[in-house]
SERO-4910 file (N, C-alpha, C, O; in steps of 0.05 Angstrom, whole numbers):
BEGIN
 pado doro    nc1    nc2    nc3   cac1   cac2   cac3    cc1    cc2    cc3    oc1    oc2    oc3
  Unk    A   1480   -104    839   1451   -107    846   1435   -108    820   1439    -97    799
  Unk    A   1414   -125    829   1397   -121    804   1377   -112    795   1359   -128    801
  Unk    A   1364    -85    777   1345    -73    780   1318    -73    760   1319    -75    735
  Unk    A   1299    -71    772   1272    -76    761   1254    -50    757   1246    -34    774
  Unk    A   1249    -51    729   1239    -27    724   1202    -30    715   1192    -36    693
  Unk    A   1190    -24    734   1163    -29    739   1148     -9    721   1132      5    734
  Unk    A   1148     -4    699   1145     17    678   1158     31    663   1173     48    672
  Unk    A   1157     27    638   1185     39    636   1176     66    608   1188     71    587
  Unk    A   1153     78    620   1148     99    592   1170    123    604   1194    120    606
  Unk    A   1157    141    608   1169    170    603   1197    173    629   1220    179    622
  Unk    A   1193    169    651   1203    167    681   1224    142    681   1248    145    684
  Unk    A   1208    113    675   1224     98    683   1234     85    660   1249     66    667
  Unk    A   1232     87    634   1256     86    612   1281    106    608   1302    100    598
  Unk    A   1275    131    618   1292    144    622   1317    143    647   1341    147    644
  Unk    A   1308    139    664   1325    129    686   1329    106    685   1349    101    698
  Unk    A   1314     82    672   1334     67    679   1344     57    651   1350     33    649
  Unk    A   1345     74    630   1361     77    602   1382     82    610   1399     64    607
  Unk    A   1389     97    619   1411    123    642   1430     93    653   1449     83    641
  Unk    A   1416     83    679   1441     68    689   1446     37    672   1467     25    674
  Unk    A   1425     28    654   1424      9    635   1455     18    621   1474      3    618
  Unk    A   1451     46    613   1477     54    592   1508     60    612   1530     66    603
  Unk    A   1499     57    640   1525     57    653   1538     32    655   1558     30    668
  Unk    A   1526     11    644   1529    -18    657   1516    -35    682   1519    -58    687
  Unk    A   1499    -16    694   1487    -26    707   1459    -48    700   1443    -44    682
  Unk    A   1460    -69    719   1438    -97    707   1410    -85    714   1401    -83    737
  Unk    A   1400    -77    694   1371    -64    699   1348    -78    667   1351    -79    643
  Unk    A   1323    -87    687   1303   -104    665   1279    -87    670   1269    -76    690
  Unk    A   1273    -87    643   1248    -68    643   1231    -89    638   1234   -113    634
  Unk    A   1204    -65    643   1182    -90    652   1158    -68    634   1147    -50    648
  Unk    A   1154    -70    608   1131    -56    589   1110    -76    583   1102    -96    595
  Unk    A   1101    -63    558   1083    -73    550   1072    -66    514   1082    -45    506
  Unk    A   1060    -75    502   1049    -64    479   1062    -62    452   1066    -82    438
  Unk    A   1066    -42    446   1081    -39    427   1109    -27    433   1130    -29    421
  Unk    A   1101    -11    458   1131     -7    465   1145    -24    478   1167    -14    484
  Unk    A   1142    -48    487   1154    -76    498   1168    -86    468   1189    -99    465
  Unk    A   1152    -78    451   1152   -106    420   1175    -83    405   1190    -92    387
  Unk    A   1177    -55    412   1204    -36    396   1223    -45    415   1243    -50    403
  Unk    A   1226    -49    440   1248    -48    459   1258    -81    452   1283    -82    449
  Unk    A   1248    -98    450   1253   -126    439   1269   -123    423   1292   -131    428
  Unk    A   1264   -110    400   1273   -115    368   1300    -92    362   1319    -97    347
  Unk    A   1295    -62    378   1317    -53    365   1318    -32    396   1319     -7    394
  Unk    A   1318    -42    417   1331    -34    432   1312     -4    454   1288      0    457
  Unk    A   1335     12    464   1320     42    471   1330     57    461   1354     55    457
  Unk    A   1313     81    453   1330    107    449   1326    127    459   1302    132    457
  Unk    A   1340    150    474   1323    168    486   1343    191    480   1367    194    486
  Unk    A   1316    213    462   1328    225    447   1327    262    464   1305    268    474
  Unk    A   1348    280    465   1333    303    475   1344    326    454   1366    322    442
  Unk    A   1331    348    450   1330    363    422   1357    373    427   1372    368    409
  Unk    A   1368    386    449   1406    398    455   1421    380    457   1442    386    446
  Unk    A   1422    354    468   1433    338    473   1437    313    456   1452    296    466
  Unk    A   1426    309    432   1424    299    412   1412    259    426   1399    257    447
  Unk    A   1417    242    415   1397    219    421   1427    194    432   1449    192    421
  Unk    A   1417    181    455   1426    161    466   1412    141    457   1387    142    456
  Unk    A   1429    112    448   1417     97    439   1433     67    458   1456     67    465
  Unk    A   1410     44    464   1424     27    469   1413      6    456   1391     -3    465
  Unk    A   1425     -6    434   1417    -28    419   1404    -49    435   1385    -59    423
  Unk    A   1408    -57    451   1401    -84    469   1393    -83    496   1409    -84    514
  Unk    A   1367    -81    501   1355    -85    542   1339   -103    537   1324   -110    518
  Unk    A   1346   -113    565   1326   -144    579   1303   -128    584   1300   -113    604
  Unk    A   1287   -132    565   1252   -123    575   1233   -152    569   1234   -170    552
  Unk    A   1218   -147    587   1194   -165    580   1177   -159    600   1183   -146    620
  Unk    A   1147   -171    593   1121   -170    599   1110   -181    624   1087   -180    634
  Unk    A   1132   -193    632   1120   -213    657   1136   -219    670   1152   -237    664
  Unk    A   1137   -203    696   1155   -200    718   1171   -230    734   1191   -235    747
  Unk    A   1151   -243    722   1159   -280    740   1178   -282    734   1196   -284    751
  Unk    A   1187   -283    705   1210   -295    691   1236   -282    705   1257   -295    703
  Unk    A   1237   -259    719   1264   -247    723   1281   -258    755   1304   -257    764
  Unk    A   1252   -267    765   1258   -272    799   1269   -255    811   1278   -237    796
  Unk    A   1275   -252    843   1282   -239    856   1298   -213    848   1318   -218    835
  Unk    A   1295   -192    852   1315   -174    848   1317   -153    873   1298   -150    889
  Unk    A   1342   -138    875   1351   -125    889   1326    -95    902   1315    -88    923
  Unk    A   1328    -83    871   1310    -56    879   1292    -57    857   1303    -55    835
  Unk    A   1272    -60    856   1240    -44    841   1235    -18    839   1230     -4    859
  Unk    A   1234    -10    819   1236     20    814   1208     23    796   1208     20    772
  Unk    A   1182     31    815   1158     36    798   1159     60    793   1173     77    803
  Unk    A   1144     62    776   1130     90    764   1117     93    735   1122    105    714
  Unk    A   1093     74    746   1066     65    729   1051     99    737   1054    116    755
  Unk    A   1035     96    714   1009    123    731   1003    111    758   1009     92    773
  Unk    A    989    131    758    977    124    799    960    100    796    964     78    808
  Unk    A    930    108    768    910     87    770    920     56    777    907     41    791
  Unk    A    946     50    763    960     31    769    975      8    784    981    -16    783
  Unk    A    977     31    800    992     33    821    982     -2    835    996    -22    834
  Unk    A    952     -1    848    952    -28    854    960    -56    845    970    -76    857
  Unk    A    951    -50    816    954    -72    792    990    -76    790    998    -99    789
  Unk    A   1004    -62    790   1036    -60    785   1041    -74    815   1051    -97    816
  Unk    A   1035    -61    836   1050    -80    859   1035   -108    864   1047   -121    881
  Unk    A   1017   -118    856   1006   -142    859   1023   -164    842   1029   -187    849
  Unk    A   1032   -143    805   1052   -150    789   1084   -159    804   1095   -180    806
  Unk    A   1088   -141    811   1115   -142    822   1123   -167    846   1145   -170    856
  Unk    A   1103   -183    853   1106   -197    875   1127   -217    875   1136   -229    895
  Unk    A   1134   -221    842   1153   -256    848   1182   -244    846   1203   -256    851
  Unk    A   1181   -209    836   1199   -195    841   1219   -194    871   1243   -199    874
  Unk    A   1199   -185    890   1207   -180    914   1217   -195    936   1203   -216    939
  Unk    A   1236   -193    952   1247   -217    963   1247   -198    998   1237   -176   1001
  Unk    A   1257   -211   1015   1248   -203   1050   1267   -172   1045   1263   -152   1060
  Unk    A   1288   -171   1023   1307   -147   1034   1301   -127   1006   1313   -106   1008
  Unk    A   1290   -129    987   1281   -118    963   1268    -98    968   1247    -97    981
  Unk    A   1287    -69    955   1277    -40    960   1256    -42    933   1256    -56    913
  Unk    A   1237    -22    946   1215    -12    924   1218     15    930   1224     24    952
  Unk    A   1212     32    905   1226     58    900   1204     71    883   1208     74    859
  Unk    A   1181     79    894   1165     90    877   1164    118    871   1158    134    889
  Unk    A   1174    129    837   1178    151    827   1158    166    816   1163    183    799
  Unk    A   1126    161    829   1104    171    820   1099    192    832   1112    202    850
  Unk    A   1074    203    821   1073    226    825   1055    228    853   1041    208    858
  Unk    A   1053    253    874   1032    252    897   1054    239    924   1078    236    926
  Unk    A   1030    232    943   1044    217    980   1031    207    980   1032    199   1003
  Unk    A   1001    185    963    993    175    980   1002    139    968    993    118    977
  Unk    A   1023    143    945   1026    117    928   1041    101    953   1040     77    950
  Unk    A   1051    107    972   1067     86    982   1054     77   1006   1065     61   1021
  Unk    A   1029     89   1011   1014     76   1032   1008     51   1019   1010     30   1032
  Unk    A    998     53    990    984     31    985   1008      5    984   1002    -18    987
  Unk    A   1035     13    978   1054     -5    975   1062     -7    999   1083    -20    996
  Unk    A   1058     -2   1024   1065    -11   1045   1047    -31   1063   1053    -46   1081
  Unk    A   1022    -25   1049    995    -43   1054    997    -68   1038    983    -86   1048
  Unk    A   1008    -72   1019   1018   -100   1010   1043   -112   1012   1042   -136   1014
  Unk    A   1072    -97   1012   1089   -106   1029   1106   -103   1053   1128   -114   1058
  Unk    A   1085    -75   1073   1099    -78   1093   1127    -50   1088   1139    -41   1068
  Unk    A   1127    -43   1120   1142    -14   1110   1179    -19   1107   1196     -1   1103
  Unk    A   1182    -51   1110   1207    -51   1109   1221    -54   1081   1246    -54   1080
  Unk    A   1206    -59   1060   1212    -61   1039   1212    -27   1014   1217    -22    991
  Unk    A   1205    -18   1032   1186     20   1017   1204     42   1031   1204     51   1054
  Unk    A   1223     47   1006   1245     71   1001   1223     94    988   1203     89    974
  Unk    A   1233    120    998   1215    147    996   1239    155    971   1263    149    972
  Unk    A   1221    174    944   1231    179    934   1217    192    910   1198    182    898
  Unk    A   1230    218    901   1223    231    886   1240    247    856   1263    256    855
  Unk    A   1223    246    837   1241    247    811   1231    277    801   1208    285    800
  Unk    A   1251    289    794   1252    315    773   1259    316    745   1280    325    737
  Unk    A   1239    305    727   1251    303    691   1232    307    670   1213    291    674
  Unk    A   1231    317    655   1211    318    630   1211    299    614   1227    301    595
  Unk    A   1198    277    615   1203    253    597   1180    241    577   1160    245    592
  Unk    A   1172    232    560   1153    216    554   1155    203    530   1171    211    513
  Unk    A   1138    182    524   1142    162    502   1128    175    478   1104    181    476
  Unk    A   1154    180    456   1143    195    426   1142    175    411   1135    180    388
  Unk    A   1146    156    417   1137    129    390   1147    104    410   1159    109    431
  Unk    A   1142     82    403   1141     61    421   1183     55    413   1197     56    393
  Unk    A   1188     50    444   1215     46    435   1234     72    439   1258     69    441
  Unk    A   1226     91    440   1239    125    437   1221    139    461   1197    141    464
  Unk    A   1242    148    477   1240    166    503   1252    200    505   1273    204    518
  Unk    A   1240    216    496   1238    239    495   1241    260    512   1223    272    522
  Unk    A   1270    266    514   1270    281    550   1265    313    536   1269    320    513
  Unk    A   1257    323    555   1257    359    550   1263    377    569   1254    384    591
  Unk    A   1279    383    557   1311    402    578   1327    385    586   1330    364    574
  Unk    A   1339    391    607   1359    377    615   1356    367    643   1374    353    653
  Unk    A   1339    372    655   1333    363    683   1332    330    692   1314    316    682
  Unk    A   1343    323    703   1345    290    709   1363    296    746   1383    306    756
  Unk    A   1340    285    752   1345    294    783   1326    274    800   1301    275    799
  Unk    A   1339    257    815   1326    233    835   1336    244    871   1358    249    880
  Unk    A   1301    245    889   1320    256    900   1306    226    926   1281    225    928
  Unk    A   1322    207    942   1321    188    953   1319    184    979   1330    202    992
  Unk    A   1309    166    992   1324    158   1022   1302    136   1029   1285    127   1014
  Unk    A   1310    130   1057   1288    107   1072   1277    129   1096   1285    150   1107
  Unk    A   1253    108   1098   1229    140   1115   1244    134   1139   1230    149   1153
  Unk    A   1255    127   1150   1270    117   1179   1299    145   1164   1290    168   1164
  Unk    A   1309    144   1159   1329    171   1156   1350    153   1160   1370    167   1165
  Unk    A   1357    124   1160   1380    123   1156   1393    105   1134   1384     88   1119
  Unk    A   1413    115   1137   1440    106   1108   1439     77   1106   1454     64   1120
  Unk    A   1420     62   1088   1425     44   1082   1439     29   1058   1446     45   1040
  Unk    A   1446     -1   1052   1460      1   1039   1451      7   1001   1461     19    983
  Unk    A   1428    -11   1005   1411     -8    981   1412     27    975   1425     37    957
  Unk    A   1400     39    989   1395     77    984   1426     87    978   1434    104    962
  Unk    A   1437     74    993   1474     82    978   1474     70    951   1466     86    934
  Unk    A   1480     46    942   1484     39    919   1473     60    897   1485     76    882
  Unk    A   1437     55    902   1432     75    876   1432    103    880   1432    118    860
  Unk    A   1433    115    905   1452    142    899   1468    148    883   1466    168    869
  Unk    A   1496    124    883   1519    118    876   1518    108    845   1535    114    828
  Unk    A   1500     95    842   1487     84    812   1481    118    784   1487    130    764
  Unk    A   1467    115    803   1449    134    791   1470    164    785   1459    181    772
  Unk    A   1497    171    793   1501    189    790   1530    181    780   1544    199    771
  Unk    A   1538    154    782   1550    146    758   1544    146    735   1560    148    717
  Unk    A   1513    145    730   1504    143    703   1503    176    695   1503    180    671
  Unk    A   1501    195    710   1511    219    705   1480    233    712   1470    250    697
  Unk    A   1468    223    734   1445    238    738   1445    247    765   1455    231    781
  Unk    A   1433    275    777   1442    288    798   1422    267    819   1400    257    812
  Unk    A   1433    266    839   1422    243    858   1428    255    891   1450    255    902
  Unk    A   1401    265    904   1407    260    935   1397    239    952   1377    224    949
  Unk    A   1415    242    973   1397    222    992   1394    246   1013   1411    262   1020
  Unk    A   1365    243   1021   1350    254   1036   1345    237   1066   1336    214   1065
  Unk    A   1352    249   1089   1350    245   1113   1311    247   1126   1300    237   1146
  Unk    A   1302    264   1104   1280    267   1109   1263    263   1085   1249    282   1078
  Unk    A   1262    238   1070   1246    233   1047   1221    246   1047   1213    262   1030
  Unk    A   1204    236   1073   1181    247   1071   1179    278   1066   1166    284   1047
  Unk    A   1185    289   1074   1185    323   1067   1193    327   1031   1177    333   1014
  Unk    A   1213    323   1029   1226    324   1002   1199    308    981   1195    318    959
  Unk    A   1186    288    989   1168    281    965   1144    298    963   1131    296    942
  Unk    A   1133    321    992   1116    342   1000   1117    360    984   1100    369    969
  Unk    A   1152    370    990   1160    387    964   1146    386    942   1124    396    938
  Unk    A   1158    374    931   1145    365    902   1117    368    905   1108    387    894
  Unk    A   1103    356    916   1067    348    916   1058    380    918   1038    386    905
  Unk    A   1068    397    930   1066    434    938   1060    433    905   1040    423    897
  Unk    A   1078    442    890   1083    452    862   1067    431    843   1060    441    821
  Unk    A   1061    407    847   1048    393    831   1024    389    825   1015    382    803
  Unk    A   1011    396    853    976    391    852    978    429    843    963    435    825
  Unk    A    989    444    852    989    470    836    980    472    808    959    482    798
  Unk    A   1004    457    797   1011    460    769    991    443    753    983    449    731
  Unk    A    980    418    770    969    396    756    929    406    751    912    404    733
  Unk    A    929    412    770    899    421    789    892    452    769    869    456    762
  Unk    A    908    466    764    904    497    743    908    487    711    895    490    690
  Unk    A    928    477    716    927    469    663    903    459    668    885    473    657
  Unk    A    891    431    687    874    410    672    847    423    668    830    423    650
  Unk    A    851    436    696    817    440    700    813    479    682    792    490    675
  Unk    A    832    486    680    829    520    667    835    510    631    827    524    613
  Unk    A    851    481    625    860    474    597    873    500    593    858    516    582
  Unk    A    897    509    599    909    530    598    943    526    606    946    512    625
  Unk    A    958    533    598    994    533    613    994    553    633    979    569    644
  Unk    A   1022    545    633   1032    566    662   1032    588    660   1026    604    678
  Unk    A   1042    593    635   1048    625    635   1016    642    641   1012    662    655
  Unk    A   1000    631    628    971    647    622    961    651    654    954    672    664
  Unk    A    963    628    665    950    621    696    965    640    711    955    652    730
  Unk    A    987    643    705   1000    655    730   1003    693    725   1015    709    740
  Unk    A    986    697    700   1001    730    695    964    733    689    957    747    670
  Unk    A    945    722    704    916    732    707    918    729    738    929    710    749
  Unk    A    905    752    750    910    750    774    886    743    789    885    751    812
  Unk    A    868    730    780    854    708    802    853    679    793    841    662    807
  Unk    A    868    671    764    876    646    761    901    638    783    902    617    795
  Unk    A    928    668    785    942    658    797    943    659    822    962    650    835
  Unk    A    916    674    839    914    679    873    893    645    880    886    640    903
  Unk    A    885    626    859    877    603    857    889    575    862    882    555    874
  Unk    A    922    589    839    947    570    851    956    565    868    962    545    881
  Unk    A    957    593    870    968    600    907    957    583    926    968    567    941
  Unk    A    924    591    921    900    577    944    911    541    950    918    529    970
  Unk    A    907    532    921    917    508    917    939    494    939    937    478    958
  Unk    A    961    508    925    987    511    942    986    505    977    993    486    992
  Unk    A    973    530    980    972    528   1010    961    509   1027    969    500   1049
  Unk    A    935    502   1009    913    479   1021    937    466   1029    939    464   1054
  Unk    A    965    452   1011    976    429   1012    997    429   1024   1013    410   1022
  Unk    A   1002    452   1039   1017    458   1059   1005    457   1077   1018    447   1095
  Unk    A    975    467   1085    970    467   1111    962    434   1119    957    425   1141
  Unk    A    961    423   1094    955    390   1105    970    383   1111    967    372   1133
  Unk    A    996    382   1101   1020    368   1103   1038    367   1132   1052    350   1144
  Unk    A   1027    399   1136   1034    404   1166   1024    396   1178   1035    380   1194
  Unk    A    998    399   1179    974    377   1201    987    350   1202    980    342   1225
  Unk    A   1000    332   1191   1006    313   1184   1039    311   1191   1054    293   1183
  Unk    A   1045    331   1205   1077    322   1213   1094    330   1197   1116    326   1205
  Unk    A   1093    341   1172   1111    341   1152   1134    374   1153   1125    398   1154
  Unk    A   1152    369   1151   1164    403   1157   1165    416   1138   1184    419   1123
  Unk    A   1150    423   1136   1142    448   1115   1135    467   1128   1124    464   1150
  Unk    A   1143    496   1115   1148    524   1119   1115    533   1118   1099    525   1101
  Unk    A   1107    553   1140   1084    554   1129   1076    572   1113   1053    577   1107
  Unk    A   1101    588   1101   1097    603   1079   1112    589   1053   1116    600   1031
  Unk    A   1118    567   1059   1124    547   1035   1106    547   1001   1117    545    979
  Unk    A   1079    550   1006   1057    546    976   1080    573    957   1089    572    934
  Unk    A   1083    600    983   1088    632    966   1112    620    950   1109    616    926
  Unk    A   1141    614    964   1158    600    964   1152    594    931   1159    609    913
  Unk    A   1135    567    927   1139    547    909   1124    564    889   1125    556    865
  Unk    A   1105    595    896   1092    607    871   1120    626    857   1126    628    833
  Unk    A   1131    636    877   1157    650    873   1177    640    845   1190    652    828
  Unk    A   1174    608    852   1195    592    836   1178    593    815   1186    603    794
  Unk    A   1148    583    817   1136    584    784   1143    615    767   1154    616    745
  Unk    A   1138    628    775   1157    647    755   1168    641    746   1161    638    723
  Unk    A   1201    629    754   1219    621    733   1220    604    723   1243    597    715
  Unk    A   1194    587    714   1192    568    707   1187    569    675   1168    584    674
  Unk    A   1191    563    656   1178    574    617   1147    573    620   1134    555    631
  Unk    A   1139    600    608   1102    603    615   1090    574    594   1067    565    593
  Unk    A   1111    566    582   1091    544    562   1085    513    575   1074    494    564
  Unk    A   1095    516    599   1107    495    609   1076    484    624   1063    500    638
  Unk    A   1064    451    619   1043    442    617   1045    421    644   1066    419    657
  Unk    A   1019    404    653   1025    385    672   1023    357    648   1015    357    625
  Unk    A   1031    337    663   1024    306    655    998    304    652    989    304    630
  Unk    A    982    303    674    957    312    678    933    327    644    919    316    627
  Unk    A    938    347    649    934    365    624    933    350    598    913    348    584
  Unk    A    954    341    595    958    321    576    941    293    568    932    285    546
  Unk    A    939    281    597    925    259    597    897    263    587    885    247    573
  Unk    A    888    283    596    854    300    597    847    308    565    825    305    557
  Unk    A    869    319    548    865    321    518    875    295    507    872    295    483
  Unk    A    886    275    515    885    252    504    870    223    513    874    199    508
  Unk    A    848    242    533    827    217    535    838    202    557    826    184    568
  Unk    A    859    209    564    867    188    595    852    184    606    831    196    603
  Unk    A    856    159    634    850    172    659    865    192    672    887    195    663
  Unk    A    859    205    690    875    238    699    887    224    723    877    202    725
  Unk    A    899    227    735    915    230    765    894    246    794    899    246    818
  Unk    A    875    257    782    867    276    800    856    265    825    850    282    842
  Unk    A    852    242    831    842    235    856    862    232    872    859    232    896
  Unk    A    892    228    855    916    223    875    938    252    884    958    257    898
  Unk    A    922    261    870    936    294    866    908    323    884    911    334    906
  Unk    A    895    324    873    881    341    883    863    327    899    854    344    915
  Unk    A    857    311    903    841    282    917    859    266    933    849    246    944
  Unk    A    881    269    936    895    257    957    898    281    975    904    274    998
  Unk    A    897    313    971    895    328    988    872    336   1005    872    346   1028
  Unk    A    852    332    991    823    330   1008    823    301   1025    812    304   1047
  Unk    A    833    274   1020    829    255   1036    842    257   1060    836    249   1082
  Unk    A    871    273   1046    887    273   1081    876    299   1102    878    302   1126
  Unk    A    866    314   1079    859    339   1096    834    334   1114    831    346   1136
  Unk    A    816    317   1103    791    298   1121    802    290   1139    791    298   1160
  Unk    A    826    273   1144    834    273   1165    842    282   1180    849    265   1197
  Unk    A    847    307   1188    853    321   1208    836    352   1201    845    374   1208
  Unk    A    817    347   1190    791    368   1195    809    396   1182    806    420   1189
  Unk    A    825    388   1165    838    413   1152    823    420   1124    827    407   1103
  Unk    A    806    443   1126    786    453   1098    807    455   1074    829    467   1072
  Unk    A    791    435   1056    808    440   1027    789    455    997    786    443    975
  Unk    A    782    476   1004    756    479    991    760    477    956    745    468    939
  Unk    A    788    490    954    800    492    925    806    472    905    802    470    881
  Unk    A    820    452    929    826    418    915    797    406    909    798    389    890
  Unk    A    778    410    917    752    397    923    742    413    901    731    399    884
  Unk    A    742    435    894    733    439    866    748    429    844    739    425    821
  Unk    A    764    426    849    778    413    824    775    384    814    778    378    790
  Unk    A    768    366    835    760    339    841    734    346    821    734    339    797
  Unk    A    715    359    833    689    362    815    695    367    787    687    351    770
  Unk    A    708    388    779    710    408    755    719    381    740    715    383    715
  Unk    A    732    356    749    750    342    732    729    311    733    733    290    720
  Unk    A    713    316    746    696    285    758    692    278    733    709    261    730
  Unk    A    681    280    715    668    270    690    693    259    675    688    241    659
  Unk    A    713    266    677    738    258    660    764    244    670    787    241    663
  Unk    A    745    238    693    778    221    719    788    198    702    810    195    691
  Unk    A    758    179    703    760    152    687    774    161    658    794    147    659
  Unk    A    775    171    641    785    178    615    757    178    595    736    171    605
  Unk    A    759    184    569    744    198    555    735    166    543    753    149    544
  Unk    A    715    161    535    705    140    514    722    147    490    731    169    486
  Unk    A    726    123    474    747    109    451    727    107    429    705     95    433
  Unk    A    733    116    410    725    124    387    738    110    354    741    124    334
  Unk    A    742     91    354    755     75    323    791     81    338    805    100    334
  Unk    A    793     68    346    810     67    372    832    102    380    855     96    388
  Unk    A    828    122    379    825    147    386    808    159    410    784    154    413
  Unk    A    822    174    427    814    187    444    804    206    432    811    218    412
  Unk    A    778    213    452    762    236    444    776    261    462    782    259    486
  Unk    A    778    280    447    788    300    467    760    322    482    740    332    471
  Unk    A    771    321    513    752    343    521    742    367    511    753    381    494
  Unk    A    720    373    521    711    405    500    727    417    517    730    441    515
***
């Protein structure tokens, strides 16, 4: 099969560096300067215990036409993107062509089902520390590389087998999930948590969680996105948020969101698809999100990203 990698910074150079280095036919699809390092001398993705994987030679380029049809599409652009990337992807996709979006949040695959339709849109969610430290070089931190898969219908198809099967040849832990939708909820519990407290407090985990009305906030967070998710069919525990505060404990207190990041480097933030995709769904079914909805505010001025300065991001006060 042949695979298409619809971004390929921190998420999707890393995974698909991974099955690229198993032999598997995988084309990345960048841009910039990191399109113009991956040209000339390849990928490298380096992690501080594990020392650096290098593959002299990947099919990357800038413009999806040239590759035609392929098997599976594997996005994971930021969210803002999200529309602009699947409009991209179109000469990509063919009537049986899985799309596999590894972004962050539930509400990215509505929009990709609104342009091709739910028979082409595999549910799926990724666990890895990754990001681009120089154009060309992919930076994992720790060891976590974890995809977890399926089709929202729950059954074993053949595409969702292969890169199960792919993906854990290349030596990365891989499930297939009978219940995608829940399993990507998971995640979204711990994320608008984690994402919604660094950005808007500019603070890590450890600090947020060992002050005790920063961390009865997380919690708040948490729960909002359980009680939506339930409203919404999803099986989640309804003591699931405590659950996922339980696990942040064991999590390293230094440990930051994407988010956070984006906000001191002038990004645009994620927060409308993260803390703002929980107030939209929670509008829908009259479920109060009072917590996510401050955070939407606290972050409003800095969604769009910071004005550019002699080409430098300005960082927030």
């Amino acid at each position: 099969m042949k695979i298409a990698m619809m971004g390929s910074g921190g998420v999707g150079g890393f995974f698909g560096g991974k099955l690229a280095q198993a032999g598997f036919d995988v084309r990345f699809i960048a841009r910039g300067a990191h399109l113009a390092a991956m040209r000339e001398h390849g990928l490298v993705i380096e992690n501080e215990t594990q020392g650096e994987m290098r593959l002299a030679k990947v099919q990357a380029t800038d413009s999806p036409a040239t590759l035609g049809q392929v098997d599976l599409v594997i996005l994971s652009v930021k969210l803002w993107d999200t529309e602009s990337a699947a409009q991209l992807i179109k000469p990509l996709v063919g009537p049986n062509t899985g799309i596999l979006s590894l972004q962050n949040g539930v509400i990215k695959d509505d929009t990709l089902r609104r342009i091709y339709g739910a028979q082409n849109i595999m549910g799926g969610v990724a666990y890895v520390g990754a990001y681009v430290s120089r154009p060309g070089v992919i930076h994992q931190i720790g060891t976590m590389q974890r995809i977890v898969l399926g089709e929202y219908d729950g059954r074993k198809s053949e595409r969702a087998e292969f890169l199960h099967k792919a993906l854990r040849h290349a030596g990365i832990t891989s499930e297939l999930s009978q219940d995608v939708r829940r399993s990507i909820w998971e995640k979204y519990v711990l994320l608008v948590g984690l994402s919604a407290t660094t950005t808007s407090m500019r603070a890590l985990l450890g600090p947020i969680l060992g002050n005790a009305r920063s961390r009865a906030f997380m919690l708040g967070l948490m729960r909002e996105v359980v009680a939506v998710g339930r409203a919404h069919g999803v099986a989640l525990t309804e003591d699931f948020a405590d659950d996922r505060l339980a696990f942040a404990d064991t999590l390293p207190g230094n440990m930051d969101s994407s988010m956070h990041h984006d906000l001191k480097n002038g990004n645009p933030l994620e927060v409308d698809w993260l803390s703002g995709g929980v107030v939209q769904l929670g509008r829908e079914k009259n479920i109060p999100t009072p917590a996510n909805s401050a955070v939407c505010g606290i972050l409003a001025l800095y969604a769009a990203g910071a004005r550019k300065t002699q080409g430098q991001a300005q960082e927030a006060p």
